[in-house]
N, C-alpha and C positions, 0 to 999 in steps of 0.2 A: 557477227558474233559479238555477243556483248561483256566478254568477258576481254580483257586484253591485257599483254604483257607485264610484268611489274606489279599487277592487281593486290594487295590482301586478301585472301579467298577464305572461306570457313565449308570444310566436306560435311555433308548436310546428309548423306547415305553410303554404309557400308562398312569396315569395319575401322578408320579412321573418323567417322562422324563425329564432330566437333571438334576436330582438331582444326587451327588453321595456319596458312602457310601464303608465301610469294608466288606467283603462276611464272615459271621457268622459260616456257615452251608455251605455243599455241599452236595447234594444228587444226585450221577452219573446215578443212575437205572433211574430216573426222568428227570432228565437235568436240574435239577433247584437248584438257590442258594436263601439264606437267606440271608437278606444284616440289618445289625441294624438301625433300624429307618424309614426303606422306606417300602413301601407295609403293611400300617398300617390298618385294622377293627376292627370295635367295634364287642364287643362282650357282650351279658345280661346273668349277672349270678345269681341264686339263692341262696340265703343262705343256704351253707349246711358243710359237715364234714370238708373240703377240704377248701373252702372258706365262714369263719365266718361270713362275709360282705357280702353281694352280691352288685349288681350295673353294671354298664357299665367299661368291661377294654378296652384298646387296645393290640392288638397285633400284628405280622408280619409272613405274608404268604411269602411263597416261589418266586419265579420269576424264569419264565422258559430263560437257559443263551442267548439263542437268540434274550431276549431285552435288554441283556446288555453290555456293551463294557470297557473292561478292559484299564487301566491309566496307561500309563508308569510311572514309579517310576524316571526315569531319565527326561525324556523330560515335563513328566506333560502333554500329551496327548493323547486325545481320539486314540486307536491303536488295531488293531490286532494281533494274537498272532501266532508266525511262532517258526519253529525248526531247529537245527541246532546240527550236531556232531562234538563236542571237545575233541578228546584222547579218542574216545569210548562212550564219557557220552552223553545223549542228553539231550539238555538244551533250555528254552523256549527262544525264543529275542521277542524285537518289531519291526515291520516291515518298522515302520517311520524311528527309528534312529540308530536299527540293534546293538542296545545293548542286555546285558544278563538282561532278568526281573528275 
């Protein structure tokens, strides 16, 4: 997967598109990341062991990575994410400005 933890990510479809955010979570079997703040539902909870309170929380669902588009750290833009071998190591770049992300 080419998306990994710590990322700057920008949602590229759906009803946060253009927002962007840090990837929380990565789940590879799935293909989807957890981004903090974005892909928020309510959710109605009962009062019970768990939660004393009940009421309405929010929470954040996953995002499958193919609506989202990883930020170069150096250029600051929306980019793809390419490979490249250095002394053996493979190492992500971005494909705009062909730096190491």
């Amino acid at each position: 997967m080419k998306i990994k933890l710590g990322d700057q990510i920008m949602v590229t479809i759906g009803k946060d598109a253009g927002k962007t955010g840090k990837v929380e979570k990565v789940f590879p079997r799935k293909s989807q990341v957890l981004i903090t703040g974005l892909n928020l539902y309510k959710k109605h909870l009962k009062p019970s062991a768990k939660v004393v309170q009940g009421g309405i929380i929010d929470f954040a669902k996953p995002i499958n990575v193919a609506d989202v588009a990883l930020i170069c750290p150096k250029c600051n833009l929306q980019t793809r994410v390419g490979y490249r071998l250095n002394e053996g190591k493979k190492e992500r770049i971005c494909r705009k400005c062909k730096q190491q992300i």
